[in-house]
Backbone as a chain_set.jsonl record, in Angstrom:
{"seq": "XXXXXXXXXXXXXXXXXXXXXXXXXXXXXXXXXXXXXXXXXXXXXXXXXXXXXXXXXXXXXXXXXXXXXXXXXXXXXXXXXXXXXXXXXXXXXXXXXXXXXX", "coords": {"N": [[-6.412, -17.876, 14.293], [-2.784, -17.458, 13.883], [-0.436, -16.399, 16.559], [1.25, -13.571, 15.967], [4.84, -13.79, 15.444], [7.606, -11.843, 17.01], [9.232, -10.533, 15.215], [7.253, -10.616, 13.622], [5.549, -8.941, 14.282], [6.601, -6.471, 14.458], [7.549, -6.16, 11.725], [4.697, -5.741, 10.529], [4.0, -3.52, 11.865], [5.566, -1.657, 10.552], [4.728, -1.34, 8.205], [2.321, -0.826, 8.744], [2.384, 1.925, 9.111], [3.97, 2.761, 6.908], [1.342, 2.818, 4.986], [-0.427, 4.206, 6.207], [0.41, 6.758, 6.186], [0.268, 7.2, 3.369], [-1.696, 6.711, 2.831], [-3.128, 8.754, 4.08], [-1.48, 11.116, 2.327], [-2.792, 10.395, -0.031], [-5.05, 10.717, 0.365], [-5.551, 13.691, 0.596], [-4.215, 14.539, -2.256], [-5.668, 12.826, -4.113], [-8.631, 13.02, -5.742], [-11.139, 11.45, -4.397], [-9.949, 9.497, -3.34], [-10.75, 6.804, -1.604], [-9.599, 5.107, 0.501], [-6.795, 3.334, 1.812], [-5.163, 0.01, 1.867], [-3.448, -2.619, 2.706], [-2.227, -6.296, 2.422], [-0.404, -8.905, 3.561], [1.829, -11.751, 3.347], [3.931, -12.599, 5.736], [5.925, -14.763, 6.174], [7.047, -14.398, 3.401], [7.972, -11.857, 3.543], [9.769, -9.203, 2.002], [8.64, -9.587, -0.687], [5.954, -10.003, -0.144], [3.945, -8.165, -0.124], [1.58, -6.261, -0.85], [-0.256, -2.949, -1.439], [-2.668, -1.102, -1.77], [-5.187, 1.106, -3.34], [-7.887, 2.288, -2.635], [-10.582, 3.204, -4.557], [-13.852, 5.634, -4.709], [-15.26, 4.816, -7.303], [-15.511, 3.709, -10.558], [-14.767, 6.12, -12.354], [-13.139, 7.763, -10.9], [-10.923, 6.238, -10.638], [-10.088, 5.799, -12.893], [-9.382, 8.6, -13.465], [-7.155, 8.298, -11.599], [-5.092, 6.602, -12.41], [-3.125, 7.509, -14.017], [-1.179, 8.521, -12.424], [-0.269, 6.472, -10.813], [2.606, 5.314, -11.192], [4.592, 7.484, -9.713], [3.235, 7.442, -7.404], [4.006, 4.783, -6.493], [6.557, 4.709, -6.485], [6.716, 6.753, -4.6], [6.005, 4.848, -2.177], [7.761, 2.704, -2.529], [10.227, 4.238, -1.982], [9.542, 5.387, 0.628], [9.446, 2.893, 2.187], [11.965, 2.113, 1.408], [13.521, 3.463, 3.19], [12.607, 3.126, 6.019], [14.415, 0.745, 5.733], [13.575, -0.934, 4.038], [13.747, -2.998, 0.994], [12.232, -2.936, -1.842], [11.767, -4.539, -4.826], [10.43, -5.35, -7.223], [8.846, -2.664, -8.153], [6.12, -2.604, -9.252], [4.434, -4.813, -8.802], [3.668, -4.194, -5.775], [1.805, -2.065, -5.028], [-1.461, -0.908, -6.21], [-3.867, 0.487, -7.932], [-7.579, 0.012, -7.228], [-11.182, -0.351, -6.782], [-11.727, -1.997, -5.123], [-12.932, -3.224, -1.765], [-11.33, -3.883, 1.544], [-12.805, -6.199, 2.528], [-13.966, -7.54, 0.251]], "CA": [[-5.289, -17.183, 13.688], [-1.328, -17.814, 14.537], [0.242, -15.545, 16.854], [2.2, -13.383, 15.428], [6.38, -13.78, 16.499], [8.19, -10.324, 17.427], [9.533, -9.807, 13.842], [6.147, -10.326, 12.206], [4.905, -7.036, 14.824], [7.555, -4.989, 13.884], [6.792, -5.911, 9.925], [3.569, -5.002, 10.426], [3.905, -1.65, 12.12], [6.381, -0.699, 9.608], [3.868, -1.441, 6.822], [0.959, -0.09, 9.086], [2.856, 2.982, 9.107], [3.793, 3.474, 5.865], [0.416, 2.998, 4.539], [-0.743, 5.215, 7.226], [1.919, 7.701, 5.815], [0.43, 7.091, 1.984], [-3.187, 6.825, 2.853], [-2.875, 10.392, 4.65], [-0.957, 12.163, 1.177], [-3.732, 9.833, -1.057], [-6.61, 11.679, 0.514], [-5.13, 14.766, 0.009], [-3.792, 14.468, -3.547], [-6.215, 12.39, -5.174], [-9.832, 13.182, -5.73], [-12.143, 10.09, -5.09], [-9.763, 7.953, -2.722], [-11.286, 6.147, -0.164], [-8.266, 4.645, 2.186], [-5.465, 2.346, 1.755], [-5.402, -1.045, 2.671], [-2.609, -3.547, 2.353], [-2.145, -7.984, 2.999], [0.845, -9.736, 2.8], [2.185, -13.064, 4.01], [4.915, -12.263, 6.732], [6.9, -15.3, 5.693], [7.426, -13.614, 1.927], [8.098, -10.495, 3.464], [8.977, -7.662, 1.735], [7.914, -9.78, -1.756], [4.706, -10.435, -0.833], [3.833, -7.165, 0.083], [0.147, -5.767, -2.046], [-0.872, -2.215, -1.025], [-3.883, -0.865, -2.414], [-5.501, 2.261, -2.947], [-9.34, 2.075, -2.94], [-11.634, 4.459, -4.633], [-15.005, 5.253, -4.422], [-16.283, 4.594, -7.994], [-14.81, 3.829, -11.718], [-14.592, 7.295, -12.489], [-12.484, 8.315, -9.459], [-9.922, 4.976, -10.6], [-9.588, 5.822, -13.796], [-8.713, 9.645, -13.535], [-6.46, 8.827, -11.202], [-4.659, 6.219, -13.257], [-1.805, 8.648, -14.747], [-0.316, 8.61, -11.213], [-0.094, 5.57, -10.248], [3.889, 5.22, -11.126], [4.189, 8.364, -9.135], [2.443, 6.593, -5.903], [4.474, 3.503, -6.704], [7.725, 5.886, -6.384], [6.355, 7.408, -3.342], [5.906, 3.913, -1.712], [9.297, 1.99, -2.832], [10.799, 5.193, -1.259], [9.301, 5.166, 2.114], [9.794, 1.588, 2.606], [13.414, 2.195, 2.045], [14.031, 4.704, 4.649], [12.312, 1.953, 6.663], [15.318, -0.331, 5.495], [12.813, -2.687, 3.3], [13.8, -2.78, -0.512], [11.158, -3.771, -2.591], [12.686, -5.056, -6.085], [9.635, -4.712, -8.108], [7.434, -1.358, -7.732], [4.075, -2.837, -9.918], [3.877, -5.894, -7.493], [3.33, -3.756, -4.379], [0.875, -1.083, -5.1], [-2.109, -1.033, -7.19], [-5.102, 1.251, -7.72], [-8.511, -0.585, -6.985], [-12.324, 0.073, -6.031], [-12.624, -2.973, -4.318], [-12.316, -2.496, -0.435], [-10.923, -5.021, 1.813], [-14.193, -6.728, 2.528], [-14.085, -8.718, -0.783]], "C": [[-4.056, -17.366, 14.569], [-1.126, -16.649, 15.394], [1.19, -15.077, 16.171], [3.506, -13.407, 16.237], [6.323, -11.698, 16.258], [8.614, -9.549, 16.295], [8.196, -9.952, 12.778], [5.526, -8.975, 12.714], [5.389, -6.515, 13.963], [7.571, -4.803, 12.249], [5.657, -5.396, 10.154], [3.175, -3.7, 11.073], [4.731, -1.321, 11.695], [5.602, -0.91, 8.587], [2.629, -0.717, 7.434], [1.413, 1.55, 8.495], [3.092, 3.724, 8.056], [2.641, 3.829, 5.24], [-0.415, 3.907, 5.256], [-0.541, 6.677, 6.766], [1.053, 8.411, 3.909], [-1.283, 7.722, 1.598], [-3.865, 8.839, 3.268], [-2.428, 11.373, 3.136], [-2.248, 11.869, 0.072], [-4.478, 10.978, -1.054], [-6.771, 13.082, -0.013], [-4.869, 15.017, -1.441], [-4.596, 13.807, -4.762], [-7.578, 12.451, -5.087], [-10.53, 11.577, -5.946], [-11.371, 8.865, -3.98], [-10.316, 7.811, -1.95], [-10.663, 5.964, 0.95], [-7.538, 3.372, 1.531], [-4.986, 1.678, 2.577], [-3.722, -2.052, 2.419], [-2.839, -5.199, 3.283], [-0.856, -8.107, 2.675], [1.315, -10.845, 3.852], [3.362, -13.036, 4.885], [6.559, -13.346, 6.336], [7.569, -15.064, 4.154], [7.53, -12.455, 1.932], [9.039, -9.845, 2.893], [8.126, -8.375, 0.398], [5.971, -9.638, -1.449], [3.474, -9.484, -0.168], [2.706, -6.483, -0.849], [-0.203, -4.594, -1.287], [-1.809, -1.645, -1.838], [-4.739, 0.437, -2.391], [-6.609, 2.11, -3.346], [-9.778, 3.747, -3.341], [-12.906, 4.011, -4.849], [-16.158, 4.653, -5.834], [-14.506, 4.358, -9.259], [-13.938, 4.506, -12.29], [-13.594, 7.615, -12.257], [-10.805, 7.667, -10.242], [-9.165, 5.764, -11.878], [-8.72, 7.663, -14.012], [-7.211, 9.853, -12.818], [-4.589, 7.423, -11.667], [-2.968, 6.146, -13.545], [-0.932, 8.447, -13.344], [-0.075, 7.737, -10.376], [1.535, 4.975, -9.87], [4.71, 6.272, -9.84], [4.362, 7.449, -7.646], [3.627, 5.097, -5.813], [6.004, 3.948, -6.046], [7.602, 5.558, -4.851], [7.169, 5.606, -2.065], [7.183, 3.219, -1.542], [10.384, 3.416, -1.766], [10.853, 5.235, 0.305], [9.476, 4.089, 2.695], [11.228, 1.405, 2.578], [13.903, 2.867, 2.823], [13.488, 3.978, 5.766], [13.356, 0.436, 6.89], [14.944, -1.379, 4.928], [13.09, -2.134, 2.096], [12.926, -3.337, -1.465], [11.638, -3.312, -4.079], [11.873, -4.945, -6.968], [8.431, -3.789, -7.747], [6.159, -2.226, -8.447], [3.691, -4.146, -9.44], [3.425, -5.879, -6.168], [2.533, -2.221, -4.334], [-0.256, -0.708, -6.859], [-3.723, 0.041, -6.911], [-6.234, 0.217, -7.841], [-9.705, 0.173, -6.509], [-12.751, -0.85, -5.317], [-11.681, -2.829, -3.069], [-11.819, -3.63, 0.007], [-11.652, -6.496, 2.012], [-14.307, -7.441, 1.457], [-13.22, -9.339, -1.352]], "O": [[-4.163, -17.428, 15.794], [-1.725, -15.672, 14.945], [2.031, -15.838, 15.691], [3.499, -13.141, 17.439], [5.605, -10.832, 15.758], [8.506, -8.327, 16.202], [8.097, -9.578, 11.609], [5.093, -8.091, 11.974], [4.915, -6.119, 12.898], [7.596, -3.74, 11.629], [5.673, -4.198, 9.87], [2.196, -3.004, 10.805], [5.153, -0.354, 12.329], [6.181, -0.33, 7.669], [1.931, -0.036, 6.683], [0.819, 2.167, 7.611], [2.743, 4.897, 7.926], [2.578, 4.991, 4.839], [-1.28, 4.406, 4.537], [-1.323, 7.595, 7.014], [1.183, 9.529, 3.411], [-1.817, 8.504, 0.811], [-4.671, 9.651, 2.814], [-3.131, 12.36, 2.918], [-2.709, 12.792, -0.598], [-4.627, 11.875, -1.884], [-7.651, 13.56, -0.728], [-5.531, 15.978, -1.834], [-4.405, 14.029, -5.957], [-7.936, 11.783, -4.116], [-10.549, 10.823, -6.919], [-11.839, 7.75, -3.749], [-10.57, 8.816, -1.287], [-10.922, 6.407, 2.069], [-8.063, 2.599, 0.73], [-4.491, 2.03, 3.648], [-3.023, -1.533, 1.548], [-3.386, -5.329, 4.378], [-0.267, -7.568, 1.738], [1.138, -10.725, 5.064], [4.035, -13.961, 4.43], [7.73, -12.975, 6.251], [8.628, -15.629, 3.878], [7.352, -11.756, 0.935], [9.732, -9.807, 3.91], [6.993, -7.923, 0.232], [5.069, -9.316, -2.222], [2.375, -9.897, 0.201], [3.254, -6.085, -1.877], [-0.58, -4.963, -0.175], [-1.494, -1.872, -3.006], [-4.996, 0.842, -1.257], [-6.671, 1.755, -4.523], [-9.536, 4.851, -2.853], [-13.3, 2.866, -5.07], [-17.308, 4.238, -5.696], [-13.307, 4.589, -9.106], [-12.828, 4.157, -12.691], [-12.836, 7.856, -13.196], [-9.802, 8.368, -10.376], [-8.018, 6.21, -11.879], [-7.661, 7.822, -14.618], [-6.383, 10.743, -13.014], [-3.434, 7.522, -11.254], [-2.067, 5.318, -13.41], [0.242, 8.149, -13.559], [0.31, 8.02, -9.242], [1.836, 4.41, -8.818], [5.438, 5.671, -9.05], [5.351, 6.986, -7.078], [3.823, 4.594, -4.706], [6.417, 3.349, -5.053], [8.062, 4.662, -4.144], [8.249, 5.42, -1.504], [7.671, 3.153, -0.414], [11.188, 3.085, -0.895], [11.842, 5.149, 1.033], [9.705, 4.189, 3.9], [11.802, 0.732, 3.434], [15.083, 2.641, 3.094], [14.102, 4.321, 6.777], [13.249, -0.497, 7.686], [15.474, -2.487, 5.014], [12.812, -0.95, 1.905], [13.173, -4.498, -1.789], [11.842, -2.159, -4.461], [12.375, -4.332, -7.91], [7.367, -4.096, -7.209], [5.163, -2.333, -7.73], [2.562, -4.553, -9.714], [2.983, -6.806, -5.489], [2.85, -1.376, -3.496], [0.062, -0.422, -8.014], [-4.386, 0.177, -5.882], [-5.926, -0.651, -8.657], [-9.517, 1.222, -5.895], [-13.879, -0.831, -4.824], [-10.486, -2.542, -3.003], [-11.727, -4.545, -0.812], [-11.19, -7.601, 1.73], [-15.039, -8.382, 1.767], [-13.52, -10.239, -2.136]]}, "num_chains": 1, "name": "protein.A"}
């Protein structure tokens, strides 16, 4: 794996952070999440930006569904008070049961 340069750190502990930030309100607010993961390619940063909210079953996904715009909000929000603008919300956060592992 590349080293990362000095501006791919500091992207990635401002994305650790938020998701840190998201994963922490998830747990709390949504019955069934697991934890919140995110990837993204440093050179397509902020586009290529995927955060992810794992749950533990179908069930869990689908109840929590309804709030996904919501979470999407949340997210686009905190990343701008960070100074990152992300231009489309339903390209950078998605509900999922699959963990990072696959």
């Amino acid at each position: 794996m590349k080293k990362l340069s000095k501006v791919q750190i500091k992207q990635q502990a401002l994305v650790l952070d938020v998701a840190n930030m998201l994963e922490e309100q998830g747990r709390a607010e949504i019955p069934g999440m697991v934890q919140c993961w995110f990837d993204m390619k440093y050179e397509l940063f902020p586009s290529s930006l995927l955060l992810r909210f794992q749950f533990e079953n179908e069930q869990a996904l689908a109840a929590a569904e309804p709030e996904l715009l919501k979470w999407r909000k949340r997210l686009s929000a905190a990343m701008v008070k960070k100074g990152v603008i992300l231009k489309d919300m339903r390209r950078h956060l998605v509900f999922t049961v699959e963990g990072p592992e696959a």
